[in-house]
PyMOL Python script that loads the backbone (N, CA, C, O; Angstrom):
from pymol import cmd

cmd.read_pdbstr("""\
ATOM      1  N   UNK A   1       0.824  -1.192   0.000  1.00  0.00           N
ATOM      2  CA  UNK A   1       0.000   0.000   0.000  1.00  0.00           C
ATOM      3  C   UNK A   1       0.865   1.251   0.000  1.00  0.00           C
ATOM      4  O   UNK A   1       0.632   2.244  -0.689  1.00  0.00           O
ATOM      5  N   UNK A   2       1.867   1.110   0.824  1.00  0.00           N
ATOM      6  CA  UNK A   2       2.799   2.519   0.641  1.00  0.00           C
ATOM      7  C   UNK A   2       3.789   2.466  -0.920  1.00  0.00           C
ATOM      8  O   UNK A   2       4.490   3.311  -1.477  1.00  0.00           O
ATOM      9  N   UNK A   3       3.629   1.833  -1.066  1.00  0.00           N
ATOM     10  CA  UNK A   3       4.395   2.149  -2.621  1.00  0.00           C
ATOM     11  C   UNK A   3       3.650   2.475  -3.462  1.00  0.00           C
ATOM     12  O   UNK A   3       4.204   3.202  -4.287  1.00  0.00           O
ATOM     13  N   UNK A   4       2.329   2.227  -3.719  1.00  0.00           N
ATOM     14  CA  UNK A   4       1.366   3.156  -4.121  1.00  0.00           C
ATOM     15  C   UNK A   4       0.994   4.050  -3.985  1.00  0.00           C
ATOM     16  O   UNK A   4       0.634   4.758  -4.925  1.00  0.00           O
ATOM     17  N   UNK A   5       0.913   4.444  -2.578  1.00  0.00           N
ATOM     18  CA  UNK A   5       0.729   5.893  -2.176  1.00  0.00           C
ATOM     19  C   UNK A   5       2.634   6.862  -2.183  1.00  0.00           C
ATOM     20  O   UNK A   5       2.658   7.834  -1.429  1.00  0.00           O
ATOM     21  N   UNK A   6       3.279   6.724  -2.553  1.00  0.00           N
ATOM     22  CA  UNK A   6       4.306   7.345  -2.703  1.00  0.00           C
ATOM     23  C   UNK A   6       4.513   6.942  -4.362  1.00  0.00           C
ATOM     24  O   UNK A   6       5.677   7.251  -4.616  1.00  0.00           O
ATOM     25  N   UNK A   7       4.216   6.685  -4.927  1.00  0.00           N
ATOM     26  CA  UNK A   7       3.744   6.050  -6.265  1.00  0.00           C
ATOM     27  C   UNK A   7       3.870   7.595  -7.306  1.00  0.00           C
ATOM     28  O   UNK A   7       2.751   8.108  -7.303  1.00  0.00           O
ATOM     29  N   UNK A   8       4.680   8.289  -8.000  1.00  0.00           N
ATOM     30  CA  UNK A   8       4.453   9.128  -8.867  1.00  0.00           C
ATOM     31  C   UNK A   8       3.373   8.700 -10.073  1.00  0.00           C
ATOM     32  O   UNK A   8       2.822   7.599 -10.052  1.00  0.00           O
ATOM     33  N   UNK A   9       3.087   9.866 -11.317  1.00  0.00           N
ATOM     34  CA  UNK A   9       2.290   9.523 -12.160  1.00  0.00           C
ATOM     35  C   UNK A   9       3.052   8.694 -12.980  1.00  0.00           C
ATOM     36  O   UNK A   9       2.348   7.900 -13.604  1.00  0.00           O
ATOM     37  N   UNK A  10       4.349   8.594 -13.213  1.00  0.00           N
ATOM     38  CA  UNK A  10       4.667   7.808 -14.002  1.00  0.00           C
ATOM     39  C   UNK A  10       5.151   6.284 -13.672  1.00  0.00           C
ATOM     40  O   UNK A  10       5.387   5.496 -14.588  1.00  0.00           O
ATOM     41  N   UNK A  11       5.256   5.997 -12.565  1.00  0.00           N
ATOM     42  CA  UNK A  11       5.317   4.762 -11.941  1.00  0.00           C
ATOM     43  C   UNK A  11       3.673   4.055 -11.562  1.00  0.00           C
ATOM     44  O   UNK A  11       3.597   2.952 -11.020  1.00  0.00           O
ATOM     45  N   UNK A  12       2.615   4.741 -11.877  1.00  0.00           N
ATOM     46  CA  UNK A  12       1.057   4.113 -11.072  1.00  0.00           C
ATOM     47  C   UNK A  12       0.882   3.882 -13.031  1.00  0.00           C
ATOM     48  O   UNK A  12      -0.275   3.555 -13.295  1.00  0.00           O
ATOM     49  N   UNK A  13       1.578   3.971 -14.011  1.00  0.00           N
ATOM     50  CA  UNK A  13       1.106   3.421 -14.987  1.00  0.00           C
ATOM     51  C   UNK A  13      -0.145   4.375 -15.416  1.00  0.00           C
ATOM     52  O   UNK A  13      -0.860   3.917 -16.307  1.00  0.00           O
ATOM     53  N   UNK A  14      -0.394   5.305 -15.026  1.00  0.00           N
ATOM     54  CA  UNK A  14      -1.688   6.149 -15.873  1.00  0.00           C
ATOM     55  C   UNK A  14      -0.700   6.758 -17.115  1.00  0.00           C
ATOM     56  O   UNK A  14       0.430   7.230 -17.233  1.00  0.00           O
ATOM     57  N   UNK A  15      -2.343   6.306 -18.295  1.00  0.00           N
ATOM     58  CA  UNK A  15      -2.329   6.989 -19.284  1.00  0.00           C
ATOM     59  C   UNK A  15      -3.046   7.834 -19.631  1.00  0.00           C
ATOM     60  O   UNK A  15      -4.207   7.710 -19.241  1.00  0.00           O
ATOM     61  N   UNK A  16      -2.737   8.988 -20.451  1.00  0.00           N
ATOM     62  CA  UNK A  16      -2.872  10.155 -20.578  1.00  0.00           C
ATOM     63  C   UNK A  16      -4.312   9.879 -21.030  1.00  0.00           C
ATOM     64  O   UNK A  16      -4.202   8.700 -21.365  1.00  0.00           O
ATOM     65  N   UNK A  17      -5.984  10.312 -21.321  1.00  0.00           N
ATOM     66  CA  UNK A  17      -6.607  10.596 -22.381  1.00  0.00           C
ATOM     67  C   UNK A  17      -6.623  11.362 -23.686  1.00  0.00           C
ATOM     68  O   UNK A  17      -7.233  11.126 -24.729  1.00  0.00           O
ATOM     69  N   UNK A  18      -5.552  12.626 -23.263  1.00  0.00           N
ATOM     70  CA  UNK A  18      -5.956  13.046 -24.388  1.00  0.00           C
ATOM     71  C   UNK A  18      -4.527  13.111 -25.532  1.00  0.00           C
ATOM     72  O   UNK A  18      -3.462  13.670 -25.269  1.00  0.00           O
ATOM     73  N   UNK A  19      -4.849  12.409 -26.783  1.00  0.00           N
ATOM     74  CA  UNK A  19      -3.566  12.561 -28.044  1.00  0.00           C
ATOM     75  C   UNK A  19      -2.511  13.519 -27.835  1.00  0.00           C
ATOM     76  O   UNK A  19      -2.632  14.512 -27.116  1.00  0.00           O
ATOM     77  N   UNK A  20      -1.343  13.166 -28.556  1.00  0.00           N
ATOM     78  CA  UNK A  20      -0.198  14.113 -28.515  1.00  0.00           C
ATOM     79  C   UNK A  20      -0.756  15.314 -28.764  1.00  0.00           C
ATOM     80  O   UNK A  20      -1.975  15.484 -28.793  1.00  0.00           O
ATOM     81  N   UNK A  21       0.177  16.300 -28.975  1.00  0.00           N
ATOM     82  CA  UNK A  21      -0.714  17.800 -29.571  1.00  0.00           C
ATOM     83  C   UNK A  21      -0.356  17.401 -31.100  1.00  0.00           C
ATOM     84  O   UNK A  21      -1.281  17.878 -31.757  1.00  0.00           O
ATOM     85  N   UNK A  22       0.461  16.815 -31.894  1.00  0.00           N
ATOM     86  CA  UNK A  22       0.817  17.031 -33.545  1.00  0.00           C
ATOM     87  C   UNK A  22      -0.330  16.220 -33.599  1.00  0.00           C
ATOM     88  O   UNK A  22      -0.353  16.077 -34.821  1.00  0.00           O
ATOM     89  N   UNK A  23      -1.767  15.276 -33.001  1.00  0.00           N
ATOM     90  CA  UNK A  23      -2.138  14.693 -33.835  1.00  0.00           C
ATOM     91  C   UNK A  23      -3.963  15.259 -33.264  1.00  0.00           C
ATOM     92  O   UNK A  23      -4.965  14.832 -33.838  1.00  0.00           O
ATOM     93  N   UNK A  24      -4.039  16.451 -31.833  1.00  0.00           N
ATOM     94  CA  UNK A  24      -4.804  17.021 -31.729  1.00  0.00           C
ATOM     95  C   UNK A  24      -5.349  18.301 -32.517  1.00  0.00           C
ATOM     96  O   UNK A  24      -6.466  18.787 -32.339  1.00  0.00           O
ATOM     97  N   UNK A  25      -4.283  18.822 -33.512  1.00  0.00           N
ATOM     98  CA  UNK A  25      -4.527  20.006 -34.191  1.00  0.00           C
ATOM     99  C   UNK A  25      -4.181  19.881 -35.699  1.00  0.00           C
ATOM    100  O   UNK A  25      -3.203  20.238 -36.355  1.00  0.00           O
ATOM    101  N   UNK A  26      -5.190  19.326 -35.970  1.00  0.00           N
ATOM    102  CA  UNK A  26      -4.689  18.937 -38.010  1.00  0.00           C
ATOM    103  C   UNK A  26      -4.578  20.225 -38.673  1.00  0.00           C
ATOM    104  O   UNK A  26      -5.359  21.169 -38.791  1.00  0.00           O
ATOM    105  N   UNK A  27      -3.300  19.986 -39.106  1.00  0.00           N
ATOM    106  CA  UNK A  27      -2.809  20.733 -40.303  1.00  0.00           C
ATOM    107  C   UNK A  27      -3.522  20.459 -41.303  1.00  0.00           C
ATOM    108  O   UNK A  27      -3.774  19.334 -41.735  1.00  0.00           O
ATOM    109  N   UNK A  28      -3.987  21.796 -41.839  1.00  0.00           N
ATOM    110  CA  UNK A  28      -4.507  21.412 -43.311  1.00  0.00           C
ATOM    111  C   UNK A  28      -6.133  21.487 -43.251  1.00  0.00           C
ATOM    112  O   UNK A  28      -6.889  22.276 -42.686  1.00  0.00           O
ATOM    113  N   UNK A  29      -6.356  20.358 -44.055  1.00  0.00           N
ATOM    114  CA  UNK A  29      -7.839  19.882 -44.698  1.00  0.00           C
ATOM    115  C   UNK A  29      -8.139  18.790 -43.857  1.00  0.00           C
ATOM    116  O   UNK A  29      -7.275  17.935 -43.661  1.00  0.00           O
ATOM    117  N   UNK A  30      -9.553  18.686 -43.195  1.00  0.00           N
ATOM    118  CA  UNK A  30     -10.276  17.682 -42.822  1.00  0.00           C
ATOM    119  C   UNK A  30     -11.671  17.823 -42.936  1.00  0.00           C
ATOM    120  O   UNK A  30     -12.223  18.920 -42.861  1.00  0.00           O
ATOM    121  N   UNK A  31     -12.560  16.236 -43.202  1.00  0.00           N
ATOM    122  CA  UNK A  31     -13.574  16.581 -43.745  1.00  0.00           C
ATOM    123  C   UNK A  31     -14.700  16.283 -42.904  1.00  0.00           C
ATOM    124  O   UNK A  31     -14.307  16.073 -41.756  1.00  0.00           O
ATOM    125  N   UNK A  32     -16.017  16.175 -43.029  1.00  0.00           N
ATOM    126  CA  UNK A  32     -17.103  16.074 -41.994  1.00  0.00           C
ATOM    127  C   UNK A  32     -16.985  15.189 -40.789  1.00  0.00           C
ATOM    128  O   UNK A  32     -17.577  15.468 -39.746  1.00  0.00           O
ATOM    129  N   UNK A  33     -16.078  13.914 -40.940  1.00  0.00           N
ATOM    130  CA  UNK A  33     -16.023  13.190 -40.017  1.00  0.00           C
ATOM    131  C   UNK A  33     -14.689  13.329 -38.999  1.00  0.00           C
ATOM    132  O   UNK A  33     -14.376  12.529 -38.118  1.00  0.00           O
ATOM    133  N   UNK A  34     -14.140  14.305 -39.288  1.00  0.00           N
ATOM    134  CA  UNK A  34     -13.013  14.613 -38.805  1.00  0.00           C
ATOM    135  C   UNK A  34     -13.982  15.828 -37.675  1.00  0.00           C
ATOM    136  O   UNK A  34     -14.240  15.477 -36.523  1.00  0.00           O
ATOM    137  N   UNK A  35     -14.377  17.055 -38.140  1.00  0.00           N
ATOM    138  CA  UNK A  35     -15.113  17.509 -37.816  1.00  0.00           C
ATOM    139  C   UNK A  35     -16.195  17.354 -36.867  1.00  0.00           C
ATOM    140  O   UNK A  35     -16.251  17.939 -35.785  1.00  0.00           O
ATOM    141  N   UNK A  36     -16.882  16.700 -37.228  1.00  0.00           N
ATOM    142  CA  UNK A  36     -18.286  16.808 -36.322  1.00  0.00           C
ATOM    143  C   UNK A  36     -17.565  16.533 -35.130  1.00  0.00           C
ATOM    144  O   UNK A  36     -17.951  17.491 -34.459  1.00  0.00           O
ATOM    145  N   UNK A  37     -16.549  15.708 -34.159  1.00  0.00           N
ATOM    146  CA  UNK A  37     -16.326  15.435 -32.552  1.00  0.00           C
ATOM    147  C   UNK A  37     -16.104  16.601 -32.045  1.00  0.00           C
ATOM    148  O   UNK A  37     -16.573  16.993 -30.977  1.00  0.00           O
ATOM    149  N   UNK A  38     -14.945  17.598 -33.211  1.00  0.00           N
ATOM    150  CA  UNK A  38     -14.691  18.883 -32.647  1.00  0.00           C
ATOM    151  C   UNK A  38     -15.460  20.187 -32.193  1.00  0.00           C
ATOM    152  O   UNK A  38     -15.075  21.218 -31.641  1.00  0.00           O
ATOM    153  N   UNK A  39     -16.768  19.723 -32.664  1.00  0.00           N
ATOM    154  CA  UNK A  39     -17.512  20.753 -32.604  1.00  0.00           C
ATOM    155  C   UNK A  39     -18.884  20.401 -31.805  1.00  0.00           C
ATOM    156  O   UNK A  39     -19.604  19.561 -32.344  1.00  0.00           O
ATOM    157  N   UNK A  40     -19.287  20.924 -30.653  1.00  0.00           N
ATOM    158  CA  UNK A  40     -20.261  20.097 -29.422  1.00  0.00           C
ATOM    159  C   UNK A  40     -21.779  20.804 -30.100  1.00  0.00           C
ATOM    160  O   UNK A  40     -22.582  21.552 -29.542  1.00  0.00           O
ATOM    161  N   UNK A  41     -21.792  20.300 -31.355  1.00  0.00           N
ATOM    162  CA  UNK A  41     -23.076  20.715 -31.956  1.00  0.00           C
ATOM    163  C   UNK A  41     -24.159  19.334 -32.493  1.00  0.00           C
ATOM    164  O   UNK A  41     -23.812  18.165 -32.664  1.00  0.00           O
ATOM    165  N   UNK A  42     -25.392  19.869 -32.657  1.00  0.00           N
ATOM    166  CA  UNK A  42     -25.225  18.106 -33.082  1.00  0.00           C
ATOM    167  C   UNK A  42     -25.725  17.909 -34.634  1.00  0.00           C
ATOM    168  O   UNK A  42     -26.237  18.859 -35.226  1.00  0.00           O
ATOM    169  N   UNK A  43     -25.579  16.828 -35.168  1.00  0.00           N
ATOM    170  CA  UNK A  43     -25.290  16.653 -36.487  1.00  0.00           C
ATOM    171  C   UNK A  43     -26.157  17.468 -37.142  1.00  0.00           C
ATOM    172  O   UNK A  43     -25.631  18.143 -38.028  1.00  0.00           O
ATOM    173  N   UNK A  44     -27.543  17.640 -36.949  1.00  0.00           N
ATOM    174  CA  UNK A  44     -28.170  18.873 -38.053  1.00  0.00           C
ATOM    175  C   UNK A  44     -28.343  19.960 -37.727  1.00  0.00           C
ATOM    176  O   UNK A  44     -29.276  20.612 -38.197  1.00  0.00           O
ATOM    177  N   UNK A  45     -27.338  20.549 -36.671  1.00  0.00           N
ATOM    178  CA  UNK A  45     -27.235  21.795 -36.187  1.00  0.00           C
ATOM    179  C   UNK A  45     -26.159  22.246 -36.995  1.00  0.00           C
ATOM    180  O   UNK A  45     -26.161  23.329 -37.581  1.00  0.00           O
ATOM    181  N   UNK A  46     -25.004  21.199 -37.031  1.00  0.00           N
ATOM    182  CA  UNK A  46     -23.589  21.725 -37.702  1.00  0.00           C
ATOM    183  C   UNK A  46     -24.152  21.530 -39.321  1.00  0.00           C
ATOM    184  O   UNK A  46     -24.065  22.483 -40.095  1.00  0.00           O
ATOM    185  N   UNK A  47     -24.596  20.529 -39.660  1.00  0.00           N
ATOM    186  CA  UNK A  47     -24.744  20.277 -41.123  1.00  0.00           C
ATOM    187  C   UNK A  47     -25.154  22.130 -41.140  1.00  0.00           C
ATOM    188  O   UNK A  47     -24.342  23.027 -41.364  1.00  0.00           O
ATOM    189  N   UNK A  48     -26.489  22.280 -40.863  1.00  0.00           N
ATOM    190  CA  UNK A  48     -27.071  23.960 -41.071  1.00  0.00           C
ATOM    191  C   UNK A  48     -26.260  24.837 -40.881  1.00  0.00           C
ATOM    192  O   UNK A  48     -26.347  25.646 -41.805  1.00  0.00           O
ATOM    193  N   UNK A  49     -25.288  25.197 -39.964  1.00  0.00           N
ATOM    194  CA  UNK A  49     -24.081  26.357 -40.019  1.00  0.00           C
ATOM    195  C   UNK A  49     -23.065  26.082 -41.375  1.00  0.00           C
ATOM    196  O   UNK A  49     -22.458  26.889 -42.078  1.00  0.00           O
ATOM    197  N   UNK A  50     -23.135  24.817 -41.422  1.00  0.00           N
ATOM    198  CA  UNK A  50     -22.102  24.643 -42.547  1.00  0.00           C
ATOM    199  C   UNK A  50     -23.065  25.615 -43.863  1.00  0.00           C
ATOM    200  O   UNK A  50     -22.663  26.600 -44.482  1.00  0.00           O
ATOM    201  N   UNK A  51     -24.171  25.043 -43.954  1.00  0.00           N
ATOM    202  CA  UNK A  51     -24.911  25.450 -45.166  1.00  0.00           C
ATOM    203  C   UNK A  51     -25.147  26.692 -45.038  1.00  0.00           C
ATOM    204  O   UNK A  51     -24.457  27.223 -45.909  1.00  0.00           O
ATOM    205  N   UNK A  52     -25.802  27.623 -44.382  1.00  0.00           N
ATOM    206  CA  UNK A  52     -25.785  29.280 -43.662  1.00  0.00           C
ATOM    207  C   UNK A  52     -24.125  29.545 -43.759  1.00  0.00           C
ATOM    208  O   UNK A  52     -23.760  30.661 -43.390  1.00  0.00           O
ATOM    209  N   UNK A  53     -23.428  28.913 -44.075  1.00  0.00           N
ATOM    210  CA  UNK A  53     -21.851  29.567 -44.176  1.00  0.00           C
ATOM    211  C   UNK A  53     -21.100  30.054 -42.758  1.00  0.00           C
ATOM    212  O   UNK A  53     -20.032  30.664 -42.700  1.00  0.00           O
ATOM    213  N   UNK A  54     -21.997  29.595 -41.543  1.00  0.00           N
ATOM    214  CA  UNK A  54     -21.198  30.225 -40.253  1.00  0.00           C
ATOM    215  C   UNK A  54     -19.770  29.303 -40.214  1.00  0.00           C
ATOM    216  O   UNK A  54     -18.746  29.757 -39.704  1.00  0.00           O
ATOM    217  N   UNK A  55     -19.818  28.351 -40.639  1.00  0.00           N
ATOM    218  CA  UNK A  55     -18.672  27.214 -40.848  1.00  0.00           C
ATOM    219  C   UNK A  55     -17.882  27.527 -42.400  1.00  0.00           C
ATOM    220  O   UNK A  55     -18.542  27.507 -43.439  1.00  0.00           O
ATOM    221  N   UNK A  56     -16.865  27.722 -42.393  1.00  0.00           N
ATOM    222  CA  UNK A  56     -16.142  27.819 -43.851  1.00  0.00           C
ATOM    223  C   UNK A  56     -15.953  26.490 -44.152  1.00  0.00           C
ATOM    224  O   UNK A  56     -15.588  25.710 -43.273  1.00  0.00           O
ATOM    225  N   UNK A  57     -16.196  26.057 -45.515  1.00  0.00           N
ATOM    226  CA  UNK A  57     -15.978  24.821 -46.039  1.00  0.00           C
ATOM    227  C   UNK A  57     -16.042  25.014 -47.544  1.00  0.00           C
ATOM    228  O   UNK A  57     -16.922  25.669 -48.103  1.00  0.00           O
ATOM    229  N   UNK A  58     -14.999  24.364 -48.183  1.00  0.00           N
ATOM    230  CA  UNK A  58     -15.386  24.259 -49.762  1.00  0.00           C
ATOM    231  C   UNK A  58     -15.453  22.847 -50.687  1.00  0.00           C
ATOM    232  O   UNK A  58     -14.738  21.846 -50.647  1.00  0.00           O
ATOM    233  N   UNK A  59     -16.442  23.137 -51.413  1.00  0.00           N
ATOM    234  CA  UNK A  59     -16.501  21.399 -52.284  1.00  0.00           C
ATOM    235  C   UNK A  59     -15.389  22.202 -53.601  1.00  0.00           C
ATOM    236  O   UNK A  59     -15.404  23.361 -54.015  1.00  0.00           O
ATOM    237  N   UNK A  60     -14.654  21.235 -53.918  1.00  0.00           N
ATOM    238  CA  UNK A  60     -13.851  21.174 -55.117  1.00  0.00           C
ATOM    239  C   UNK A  60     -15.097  21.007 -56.186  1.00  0.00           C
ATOM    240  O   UNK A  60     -16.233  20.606 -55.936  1.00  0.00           O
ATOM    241  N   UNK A  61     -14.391  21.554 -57.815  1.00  0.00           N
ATOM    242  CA  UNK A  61     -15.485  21.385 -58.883  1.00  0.00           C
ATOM    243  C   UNK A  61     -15.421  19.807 -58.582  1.00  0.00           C
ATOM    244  O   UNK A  61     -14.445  19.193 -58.150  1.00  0.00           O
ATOM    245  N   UNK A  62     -16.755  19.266 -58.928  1.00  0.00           N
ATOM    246  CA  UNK A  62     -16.951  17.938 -59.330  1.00  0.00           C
ATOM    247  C   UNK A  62     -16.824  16.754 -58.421  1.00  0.00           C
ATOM    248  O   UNK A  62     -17.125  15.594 -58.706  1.00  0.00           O
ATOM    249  N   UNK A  63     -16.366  17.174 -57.355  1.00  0.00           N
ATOM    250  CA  UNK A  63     -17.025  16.851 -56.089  1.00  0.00           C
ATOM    251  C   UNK A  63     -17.891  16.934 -54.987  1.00  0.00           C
ATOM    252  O   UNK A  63     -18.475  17.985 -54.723  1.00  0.00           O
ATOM    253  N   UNK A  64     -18.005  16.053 -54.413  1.00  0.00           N
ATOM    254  CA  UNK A  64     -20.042  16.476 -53.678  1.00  0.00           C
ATOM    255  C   UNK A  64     -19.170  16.425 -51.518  1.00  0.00           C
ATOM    256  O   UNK A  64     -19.782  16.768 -50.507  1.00  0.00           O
ATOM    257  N   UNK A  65     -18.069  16.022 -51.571  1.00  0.00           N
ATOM    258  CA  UNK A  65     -17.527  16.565 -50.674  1.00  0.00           C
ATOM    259  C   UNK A  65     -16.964  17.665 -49.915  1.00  0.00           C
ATOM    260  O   UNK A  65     -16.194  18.373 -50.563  1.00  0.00           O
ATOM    261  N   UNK A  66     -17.178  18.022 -48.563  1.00  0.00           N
ATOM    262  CA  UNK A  66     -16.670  18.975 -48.400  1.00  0.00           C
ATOM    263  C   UNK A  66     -15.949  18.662 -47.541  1.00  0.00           C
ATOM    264  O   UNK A  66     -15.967  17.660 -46.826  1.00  0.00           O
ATOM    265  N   UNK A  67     -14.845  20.048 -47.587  1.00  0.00           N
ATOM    266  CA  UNK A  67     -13.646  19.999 -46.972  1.00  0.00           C
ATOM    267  C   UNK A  67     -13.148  21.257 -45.586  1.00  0.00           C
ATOM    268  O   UNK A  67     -13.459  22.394 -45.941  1.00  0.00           O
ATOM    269  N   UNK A  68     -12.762  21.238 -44.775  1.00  0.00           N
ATOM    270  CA  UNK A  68     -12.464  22.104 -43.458  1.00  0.00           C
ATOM    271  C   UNK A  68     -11.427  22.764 -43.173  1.00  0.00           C
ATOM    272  O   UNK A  68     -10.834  22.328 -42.187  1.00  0.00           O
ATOM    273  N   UNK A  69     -10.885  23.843 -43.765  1.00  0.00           N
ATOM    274  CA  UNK A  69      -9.715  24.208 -42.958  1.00  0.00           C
ATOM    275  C   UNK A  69      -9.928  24.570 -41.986  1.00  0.00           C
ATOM    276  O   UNK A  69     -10.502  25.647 -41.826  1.00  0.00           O
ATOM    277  N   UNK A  70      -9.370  23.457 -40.532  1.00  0.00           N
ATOM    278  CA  UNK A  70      -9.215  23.752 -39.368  1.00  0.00           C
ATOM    279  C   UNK A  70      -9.061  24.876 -38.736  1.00  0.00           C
ATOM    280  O   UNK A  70      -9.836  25.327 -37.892  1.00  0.00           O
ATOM    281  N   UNK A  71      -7.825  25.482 -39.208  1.00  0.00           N
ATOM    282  CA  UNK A  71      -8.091  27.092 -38.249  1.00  0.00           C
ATOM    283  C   UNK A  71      -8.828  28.088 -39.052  1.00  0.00           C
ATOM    284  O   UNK A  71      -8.856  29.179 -38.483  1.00  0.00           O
ATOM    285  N   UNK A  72      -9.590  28.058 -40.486  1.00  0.00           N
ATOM    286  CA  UNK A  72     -10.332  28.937 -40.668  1.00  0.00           C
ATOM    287  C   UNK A  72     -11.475  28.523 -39.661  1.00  0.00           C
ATOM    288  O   UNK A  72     -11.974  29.381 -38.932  1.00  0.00           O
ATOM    289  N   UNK A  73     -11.957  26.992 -39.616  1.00  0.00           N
ATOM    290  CA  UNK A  73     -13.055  26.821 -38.835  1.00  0.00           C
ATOM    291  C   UNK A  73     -13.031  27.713 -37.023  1.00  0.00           C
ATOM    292  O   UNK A  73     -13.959  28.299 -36.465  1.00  0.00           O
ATOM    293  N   UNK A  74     -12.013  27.548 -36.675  1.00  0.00           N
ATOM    294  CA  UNK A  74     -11.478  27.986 -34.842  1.00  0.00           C
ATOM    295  C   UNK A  74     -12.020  29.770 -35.472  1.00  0.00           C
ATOM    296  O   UNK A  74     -12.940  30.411 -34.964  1.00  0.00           O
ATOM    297  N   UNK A  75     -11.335  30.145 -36.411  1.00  0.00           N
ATOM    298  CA  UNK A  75     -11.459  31.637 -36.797  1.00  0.00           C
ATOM    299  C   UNK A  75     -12.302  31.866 -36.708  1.00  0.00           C
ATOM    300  O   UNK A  75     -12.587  32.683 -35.832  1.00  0.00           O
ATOM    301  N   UNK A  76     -13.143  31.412 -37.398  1.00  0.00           N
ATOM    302  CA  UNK A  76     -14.972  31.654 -37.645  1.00  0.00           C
ATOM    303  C   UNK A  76     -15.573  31.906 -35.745  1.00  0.00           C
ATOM    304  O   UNK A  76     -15.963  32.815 -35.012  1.00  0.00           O
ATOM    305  N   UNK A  77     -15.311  30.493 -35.700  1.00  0.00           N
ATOM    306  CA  UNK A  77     -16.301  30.452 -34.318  1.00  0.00           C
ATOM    307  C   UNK A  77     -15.489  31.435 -33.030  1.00  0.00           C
ATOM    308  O   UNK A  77     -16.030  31.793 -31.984  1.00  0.00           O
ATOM    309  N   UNK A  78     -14.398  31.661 -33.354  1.00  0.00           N
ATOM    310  CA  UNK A  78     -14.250  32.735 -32.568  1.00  0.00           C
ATOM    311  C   UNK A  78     -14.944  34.004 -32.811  1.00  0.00           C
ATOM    312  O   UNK A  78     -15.684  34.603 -32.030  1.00  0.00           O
ATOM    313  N   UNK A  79     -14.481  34.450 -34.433  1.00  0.00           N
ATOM    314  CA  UNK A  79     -15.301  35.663 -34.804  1.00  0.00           C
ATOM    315  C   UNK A  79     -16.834  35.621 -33.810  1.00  0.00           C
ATOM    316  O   UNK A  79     -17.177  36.520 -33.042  1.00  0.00           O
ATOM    317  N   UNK A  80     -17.608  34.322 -34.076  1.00  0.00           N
ATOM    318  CA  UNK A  80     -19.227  34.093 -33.650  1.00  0.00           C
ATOM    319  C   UNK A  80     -19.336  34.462 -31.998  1.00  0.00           C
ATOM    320  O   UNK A  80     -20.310  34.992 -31.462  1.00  0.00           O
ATOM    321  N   UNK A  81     -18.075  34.040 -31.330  1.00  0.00           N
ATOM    322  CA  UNK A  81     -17.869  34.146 -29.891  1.00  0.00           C
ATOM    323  C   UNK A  81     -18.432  35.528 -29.486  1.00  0.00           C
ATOM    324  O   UNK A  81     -19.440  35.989 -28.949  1.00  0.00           O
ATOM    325  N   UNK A  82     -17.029  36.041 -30.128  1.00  0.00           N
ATOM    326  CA  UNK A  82     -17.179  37.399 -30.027  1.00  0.00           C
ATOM    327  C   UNK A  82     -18.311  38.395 -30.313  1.00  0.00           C
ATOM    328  O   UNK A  82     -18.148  39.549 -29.918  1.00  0.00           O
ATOM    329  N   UNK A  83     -19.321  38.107 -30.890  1.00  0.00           N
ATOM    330  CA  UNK A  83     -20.348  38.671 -31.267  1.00  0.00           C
ATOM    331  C   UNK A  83     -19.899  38.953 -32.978  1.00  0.00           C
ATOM    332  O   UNK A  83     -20.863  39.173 -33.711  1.00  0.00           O
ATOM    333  N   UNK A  84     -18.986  38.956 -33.415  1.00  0.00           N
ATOM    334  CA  UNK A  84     -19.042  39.147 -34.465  1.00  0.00           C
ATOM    335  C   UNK A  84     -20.229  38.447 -36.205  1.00  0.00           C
ATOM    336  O   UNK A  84     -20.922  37.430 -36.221  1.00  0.00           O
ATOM    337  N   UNK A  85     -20.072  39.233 -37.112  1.00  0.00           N
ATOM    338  CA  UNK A  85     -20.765  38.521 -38.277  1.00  0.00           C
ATOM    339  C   UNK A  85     -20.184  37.664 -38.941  1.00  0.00           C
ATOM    340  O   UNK A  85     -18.987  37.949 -38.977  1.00  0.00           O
ATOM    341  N   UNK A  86     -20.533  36.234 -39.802  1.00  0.00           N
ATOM    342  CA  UNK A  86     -20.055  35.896 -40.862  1.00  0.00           C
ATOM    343  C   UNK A  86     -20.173  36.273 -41.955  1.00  0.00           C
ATOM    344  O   UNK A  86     -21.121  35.537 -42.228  1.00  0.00           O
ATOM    345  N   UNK A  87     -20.017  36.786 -42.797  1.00  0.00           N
ATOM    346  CA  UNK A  87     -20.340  36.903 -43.990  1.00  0.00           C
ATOM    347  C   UNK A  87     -21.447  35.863 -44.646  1.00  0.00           C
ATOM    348  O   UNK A  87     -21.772  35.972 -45.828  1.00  0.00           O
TER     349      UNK A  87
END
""", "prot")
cmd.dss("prot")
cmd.show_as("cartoon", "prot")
cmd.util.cbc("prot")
cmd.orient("prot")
């Protein structure tokens, strides 16, 4: 019992919950399913901001996918925080 209780975090074997940071903050492009965990909205709340444009997203010609740049998305919803407009 006392070696447990004198036990640091790295000797009691706990693991962390949450991912490194290089694999919590995607660089780049990610698409709806990457998306929707990050955002505590629920699926036809976000689908509708996406479509109203409060969410930046673009489909390439000739594709029916859309795509996320991550920190335009953080940008946006800060702008929204703040009281600000989207375009």
């Amino acid at each position: 019992m006392n070696a447990i209780v004198n036990a640091g975090p790295a000797q009691t074997g706990a693991v962390s919950a949450l991912p490194p940071k290089e694999s919590a903050q995607p660089i780049g492009f990610i698409d709806y399913s990457a998306l929707r965990p990050r955002i505590p909205l629920c699926d036809r709340s976000l689908r509708e901001a996406v479509r109203k444009g409060h969410i930046p997203s673009i489909v390439l010609p000739g594709a029916r996918k859309r795509l996320f740049h991550w920190p335009s998305v953080e940008g946006a919803l800060r702008r929204l925080q703040q009281g600000g407009q989207i375009p």
